[in-house]
PDB file as gemmi writes it, atoms N, CA and C in Angstrom:
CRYST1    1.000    1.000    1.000  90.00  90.00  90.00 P 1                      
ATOM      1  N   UNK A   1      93.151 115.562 101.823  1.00  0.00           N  
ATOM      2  CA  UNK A   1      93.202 115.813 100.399  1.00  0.00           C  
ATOM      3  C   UNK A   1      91.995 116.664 100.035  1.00  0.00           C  
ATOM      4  N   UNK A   2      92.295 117.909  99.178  1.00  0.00           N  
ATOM      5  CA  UNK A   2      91.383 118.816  99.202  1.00  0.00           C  
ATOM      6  C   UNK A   2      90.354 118.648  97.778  1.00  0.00           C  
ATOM      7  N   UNK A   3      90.867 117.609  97.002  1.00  0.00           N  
ATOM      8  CA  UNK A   3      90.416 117.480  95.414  1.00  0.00           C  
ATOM      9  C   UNK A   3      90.751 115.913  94.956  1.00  0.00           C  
ATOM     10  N   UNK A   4      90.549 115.734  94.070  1.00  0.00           N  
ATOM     11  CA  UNK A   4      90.302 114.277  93.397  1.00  0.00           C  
ATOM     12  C   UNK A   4      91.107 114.915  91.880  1.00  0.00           C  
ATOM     13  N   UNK A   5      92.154 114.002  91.715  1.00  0.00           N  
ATOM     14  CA  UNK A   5      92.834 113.632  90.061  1.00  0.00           C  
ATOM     15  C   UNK A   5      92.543 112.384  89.902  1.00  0.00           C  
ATOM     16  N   UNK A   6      92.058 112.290  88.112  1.00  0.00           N  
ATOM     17  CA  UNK A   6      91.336 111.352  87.808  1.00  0.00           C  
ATOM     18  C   UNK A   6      92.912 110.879  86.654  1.00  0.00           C  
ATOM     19  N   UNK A   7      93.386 109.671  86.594  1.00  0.00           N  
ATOM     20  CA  UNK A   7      94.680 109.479  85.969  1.00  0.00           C  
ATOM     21  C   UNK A   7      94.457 108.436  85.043  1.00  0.00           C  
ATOM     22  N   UNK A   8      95.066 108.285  83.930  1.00  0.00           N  
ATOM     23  CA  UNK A   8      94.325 107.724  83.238  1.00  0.00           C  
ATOM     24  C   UNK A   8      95.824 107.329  82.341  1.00  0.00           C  
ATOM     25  N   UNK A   9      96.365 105.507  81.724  1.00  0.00           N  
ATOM     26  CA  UNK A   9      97.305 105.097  81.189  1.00  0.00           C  
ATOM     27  C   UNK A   9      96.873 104.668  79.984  1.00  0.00           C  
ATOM     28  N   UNK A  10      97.139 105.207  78.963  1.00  0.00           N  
ATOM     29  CA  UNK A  10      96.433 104.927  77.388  1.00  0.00           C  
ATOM     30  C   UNK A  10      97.473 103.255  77.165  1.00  0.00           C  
ATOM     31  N   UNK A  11      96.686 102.583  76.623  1.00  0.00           N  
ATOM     32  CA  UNK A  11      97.155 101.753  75.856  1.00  0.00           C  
ATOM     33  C   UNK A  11      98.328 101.868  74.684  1.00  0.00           C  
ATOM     34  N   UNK A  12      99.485 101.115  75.485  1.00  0.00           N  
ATOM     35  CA  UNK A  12     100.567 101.757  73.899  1.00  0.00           C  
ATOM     36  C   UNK A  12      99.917 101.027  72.865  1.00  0.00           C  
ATOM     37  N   UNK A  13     100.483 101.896  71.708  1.00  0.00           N  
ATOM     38  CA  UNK A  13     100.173 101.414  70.490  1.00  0.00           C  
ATOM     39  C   UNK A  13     100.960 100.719  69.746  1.00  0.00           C  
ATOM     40  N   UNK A  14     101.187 100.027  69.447  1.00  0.00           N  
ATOM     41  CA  UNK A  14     102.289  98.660  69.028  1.00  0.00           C  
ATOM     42  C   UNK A  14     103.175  99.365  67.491  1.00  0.00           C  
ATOM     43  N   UNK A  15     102.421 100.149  67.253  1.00  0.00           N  
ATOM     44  CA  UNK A  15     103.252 101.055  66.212  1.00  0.00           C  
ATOM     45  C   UNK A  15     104.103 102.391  66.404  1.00  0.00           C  
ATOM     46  N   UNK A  16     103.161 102.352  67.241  1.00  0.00           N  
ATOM     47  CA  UNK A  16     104.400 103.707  67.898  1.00  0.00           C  
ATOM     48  C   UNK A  16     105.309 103.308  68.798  1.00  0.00           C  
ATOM     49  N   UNK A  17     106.157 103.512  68.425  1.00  0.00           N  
ATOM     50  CA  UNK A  17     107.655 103.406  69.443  1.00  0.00           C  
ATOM     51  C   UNK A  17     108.776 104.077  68.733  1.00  0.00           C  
ATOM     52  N   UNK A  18     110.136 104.196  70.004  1.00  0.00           N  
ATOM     53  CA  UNK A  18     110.855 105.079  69.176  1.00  0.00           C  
ATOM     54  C   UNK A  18     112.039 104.051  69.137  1.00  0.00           C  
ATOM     55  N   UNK A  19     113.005 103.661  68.173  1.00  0.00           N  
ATOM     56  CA  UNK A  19     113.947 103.122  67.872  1.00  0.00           C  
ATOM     57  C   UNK A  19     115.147 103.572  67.787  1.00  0.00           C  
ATOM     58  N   UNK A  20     115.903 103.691  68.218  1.00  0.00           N  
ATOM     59  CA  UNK A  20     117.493 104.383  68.623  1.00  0.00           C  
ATOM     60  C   UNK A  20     118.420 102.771  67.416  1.00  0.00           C  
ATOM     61  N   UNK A  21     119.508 104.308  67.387  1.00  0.00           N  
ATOM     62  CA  UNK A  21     120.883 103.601  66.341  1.00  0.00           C  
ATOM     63  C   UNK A  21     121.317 102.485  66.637  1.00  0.00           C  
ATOM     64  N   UNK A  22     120.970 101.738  67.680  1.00  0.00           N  
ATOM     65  CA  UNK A  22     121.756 100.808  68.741  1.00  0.00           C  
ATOM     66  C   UNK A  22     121.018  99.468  68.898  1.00  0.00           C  
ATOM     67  N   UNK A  23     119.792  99.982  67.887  1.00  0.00           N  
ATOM     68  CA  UNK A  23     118.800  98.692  68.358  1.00  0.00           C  
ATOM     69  C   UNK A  23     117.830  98.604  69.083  1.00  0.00           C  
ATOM     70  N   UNK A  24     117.790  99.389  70.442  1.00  0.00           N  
ATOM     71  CA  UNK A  24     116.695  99.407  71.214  1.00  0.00           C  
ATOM     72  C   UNK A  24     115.381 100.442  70.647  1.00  0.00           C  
ATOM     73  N   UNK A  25     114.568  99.776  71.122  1.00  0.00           N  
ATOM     74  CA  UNK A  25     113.532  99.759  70.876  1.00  0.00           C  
ATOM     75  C   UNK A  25     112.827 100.041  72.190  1.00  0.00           C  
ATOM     76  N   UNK A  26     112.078 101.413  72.163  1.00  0.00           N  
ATOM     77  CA  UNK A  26     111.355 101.905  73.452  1.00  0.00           C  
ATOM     78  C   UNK A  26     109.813 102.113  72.983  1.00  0.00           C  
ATOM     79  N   UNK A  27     108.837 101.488  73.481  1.00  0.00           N  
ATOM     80  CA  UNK A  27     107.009 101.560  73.661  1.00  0.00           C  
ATOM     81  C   UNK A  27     107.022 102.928  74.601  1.00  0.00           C  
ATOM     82  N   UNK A  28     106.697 104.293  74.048  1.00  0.00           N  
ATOM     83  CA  UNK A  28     106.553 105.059  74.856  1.00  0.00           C  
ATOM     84  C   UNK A  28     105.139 104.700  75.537  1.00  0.00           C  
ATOM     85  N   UNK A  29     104.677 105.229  77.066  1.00  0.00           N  
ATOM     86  CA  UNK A  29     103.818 104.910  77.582  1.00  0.00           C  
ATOM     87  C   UNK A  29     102.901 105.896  78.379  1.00  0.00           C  
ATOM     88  N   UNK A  30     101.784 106.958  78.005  1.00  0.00           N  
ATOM     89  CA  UNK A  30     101.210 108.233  77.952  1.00  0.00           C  
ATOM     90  C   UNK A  30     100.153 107.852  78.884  1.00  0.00           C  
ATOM     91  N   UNK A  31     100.680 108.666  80.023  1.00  0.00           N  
ATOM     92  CA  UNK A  31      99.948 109.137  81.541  1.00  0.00           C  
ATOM     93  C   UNK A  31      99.211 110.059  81.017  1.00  0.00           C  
ATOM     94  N   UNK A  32      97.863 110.243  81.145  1.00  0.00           N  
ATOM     95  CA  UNK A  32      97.276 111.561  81.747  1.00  0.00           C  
ATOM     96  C   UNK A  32      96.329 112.148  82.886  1.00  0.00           C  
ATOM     97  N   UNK A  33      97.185 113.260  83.568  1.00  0.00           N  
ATOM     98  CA  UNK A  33      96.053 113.145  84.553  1.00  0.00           C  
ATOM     99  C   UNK A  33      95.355 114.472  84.427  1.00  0.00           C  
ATOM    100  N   UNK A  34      93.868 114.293  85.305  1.00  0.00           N  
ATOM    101  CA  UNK A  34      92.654 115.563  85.193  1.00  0.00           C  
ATOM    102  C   UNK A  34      92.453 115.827  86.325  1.00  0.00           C  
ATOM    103  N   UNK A  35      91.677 117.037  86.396  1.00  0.00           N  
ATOM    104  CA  UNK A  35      90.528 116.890  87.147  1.00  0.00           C  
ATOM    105  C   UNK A  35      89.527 115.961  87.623  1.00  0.00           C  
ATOM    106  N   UNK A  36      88.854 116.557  88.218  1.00  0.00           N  
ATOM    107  CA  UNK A  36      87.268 115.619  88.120  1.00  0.00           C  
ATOM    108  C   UNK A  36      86.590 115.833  87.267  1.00  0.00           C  
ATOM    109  N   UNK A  37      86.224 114.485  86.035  1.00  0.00           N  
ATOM    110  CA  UNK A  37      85.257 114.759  85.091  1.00  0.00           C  
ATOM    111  C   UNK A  37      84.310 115.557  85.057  1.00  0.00           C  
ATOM    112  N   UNK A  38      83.606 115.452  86.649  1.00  0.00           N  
ATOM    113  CA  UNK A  38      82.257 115.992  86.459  1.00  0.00           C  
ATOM    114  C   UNK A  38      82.741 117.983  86.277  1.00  0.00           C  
ATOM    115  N   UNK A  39      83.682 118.013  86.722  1.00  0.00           N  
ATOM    116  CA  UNK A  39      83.800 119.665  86.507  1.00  0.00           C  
ATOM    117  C   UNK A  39      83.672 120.132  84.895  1.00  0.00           C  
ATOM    118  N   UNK A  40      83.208 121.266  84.520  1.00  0.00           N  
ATOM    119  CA  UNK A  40      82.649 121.483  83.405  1.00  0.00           C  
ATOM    120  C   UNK A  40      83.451 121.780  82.335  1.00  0.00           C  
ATOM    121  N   UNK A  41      84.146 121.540  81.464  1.00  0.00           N  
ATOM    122  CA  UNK A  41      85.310 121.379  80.742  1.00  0.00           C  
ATOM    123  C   UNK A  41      85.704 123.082  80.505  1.00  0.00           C  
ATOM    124  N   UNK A  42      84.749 124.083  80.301  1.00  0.00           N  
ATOM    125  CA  UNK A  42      85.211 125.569  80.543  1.00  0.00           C  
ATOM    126  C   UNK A  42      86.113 125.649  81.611  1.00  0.00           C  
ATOM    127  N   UNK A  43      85.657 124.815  82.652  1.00  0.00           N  
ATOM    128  CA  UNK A  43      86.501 125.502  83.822  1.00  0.00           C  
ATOM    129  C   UNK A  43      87.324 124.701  84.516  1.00  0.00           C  
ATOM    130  N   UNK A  44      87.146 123.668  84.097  1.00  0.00           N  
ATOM    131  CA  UNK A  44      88.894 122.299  84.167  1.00  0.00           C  
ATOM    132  C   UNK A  44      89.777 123.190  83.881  1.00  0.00           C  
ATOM    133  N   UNK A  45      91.189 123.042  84.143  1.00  0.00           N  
ATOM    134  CA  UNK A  45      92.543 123.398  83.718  1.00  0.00           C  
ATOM    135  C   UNK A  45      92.915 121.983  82.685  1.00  0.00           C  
ATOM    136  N   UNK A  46      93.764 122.560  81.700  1.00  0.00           N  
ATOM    137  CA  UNK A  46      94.221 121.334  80.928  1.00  0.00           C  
ATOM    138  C   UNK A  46      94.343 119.954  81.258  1.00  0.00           C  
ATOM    139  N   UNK A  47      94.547 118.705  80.942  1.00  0.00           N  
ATOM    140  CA  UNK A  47      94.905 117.836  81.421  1.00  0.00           C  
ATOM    141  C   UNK A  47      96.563 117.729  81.467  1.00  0.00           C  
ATOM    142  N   UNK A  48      96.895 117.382  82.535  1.00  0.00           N  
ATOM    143  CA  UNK A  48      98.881 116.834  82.068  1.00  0.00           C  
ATOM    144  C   UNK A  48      99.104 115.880  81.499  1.00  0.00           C  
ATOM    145  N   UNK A  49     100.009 115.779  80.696  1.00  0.00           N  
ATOM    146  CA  UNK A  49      99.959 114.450  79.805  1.00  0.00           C  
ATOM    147  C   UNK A  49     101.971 114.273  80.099  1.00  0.00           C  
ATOM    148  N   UNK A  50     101.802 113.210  80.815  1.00  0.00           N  
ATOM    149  CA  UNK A  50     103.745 112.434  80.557  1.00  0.00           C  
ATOM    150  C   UNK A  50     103.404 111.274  80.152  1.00  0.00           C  
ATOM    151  N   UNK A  51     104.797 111.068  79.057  1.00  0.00           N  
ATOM    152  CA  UNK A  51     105.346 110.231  78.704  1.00  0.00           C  
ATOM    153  C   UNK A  51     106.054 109.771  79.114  1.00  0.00           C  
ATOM    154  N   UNK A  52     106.339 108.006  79.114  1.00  0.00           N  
ATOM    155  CA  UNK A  52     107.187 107.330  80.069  1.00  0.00           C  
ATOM    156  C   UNK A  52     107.692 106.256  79.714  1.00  0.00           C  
ATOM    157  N   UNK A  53     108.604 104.992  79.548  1.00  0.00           N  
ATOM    158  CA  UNK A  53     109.097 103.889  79.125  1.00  0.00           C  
ATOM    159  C   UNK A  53     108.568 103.264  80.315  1.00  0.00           C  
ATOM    160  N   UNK A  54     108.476 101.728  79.536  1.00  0.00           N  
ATOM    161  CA  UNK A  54     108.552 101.109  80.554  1.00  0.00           C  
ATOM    162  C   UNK A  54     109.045 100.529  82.049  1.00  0.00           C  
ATOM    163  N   UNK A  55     110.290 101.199  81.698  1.00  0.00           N  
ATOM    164  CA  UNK A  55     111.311 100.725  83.055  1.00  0.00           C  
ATOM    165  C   UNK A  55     110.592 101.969  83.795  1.00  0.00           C  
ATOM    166  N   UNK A  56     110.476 103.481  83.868  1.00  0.00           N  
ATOM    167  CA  UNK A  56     109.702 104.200  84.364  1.00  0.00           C  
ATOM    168  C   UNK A  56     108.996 104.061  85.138  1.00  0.00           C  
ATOM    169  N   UNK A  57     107.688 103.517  84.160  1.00  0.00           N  
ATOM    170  CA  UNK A  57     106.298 103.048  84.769  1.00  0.00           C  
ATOM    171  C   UNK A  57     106.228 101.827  85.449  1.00  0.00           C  
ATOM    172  N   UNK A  58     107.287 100.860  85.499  1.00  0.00           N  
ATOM    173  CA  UNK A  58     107.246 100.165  86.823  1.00  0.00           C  
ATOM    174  C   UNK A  58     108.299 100.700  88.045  1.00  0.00           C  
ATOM    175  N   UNK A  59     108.677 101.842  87.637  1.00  0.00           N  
ATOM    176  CA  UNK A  59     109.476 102.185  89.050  1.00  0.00           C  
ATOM    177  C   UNK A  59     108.225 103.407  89.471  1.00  0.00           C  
ATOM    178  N   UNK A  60     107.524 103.813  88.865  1.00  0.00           N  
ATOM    179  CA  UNK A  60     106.247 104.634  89.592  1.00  0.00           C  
ATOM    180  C   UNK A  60     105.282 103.954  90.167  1.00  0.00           C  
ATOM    181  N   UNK A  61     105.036 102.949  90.001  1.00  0.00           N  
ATOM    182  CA  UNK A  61     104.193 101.799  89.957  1.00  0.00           C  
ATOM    183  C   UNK A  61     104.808 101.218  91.544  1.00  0.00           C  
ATOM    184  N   UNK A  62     105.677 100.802  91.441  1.00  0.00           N  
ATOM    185  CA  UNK A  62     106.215 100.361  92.948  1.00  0.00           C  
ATOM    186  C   UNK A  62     106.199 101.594  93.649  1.00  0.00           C  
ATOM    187  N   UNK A  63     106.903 102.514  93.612  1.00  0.00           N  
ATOM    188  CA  UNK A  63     106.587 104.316  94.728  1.00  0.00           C  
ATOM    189  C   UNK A  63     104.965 104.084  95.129  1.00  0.00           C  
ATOM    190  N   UNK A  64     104.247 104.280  94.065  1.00  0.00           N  
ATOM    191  CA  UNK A  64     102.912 104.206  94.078  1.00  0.00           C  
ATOM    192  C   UNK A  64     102.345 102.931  95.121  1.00  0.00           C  
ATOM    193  N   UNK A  65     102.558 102.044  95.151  1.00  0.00           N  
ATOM    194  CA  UNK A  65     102.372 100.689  95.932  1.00  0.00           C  
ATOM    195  C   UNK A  65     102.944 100.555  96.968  1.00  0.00           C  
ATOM    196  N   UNK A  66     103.893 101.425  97.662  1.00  0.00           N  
ATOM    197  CA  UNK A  66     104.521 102.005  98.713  1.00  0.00           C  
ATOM    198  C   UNK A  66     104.104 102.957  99.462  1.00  0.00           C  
ATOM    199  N   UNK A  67     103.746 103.786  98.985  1.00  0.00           N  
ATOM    200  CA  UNK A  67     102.722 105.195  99.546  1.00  0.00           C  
ATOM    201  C   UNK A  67     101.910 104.385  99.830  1.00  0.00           C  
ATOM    202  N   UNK A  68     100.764 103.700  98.699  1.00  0.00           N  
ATOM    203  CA  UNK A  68      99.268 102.781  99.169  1.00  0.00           C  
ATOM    204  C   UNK A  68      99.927 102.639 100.564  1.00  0.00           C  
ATOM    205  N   UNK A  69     100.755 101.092 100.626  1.00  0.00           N  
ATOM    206  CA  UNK A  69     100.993 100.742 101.946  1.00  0.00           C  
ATOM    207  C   UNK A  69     100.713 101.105 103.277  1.00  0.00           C  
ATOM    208  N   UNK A  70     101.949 102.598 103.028  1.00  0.00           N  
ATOM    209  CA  UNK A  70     102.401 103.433 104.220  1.00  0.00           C  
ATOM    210  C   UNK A  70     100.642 104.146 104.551  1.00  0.00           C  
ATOM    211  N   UNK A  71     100.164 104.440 103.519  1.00  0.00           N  
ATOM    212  CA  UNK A  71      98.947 104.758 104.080  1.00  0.00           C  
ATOM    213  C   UNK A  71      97.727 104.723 103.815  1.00  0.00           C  
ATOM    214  N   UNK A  72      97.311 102.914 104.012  1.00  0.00           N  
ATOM    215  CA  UNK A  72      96.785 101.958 104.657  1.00  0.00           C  
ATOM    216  C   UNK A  72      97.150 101.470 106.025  1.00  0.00           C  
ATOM    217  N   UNK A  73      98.404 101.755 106.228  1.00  0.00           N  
ATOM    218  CA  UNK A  73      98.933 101.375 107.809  1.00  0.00           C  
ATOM    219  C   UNK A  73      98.567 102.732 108.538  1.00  0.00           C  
ATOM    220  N   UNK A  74      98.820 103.868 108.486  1.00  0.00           N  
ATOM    221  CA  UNK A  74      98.649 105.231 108.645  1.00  0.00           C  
ATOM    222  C   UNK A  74      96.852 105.231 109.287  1.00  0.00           C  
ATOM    223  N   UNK A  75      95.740 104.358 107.889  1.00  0.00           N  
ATOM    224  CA  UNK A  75      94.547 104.595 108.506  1.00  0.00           C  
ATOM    225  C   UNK A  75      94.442 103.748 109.546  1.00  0.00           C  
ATOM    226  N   UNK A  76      95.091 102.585 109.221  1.00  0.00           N  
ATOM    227  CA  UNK A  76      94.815 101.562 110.325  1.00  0.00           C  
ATOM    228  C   UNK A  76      94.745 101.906 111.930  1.00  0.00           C  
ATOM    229  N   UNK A  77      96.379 101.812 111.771  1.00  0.00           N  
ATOM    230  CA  UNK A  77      96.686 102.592 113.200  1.00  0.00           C  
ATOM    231  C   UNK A  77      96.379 104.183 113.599  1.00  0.00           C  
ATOM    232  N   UNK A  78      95.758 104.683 112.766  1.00  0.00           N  
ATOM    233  CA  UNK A  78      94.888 106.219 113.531  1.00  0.00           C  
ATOM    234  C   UNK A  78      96.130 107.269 113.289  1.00  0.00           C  
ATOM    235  N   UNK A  79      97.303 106.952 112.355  1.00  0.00           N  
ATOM    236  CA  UNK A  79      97.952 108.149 112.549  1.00  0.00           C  
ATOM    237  C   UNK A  79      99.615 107.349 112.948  1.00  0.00           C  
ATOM    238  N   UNK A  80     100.645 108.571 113.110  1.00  0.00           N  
ATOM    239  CA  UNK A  80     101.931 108.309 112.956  1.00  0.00           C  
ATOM    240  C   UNK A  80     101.682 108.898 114.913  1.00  0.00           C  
ATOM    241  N   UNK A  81     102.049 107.923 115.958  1.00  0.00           N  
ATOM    242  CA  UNK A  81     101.479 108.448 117.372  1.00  0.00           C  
ATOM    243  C   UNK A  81     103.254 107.813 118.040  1.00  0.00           C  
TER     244      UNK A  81                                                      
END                                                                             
């Protein structure tokens, strides 16, 4: 890995949500990821910012906890041999 993203999950806000004709009720849930802080904000590129529901962010959340896994086993054992 040639760089570091710094990712960052804002706290929903209990007032914001979006409400559909049907009843449901969705807590949108705002990813953003950066750079490395310490780089000097002139010369950062924007931050990305997604939005996500909850069912989302626990299906990224498990991918995410899957990769960890695969590589934690990866350092363990020295590689895919």
């Amino acid at each position: 890995m040639s760089g570091y993203c710094w990712v960052h999950a804002a706290d929903p806000d209990p007032d914001e949500f979006e409400e559909y004709p049907n009843g449901i009720r969705v807590q949108p849930i705002r990813l953003v990821f950066r750079d490395d802080p310490e780089i000097p904000i002139w010369h950062a590129p924007e931050p990305a910012v997604c939005v996500i529901d909850a069912r989302r962010a626990r299906q990224l959340a498990f991918e995410l906890l899957v990769i960890a896994e695969h590589a934690e086993h990866l350092e363990r054992t020295g590689g895919l041999r």
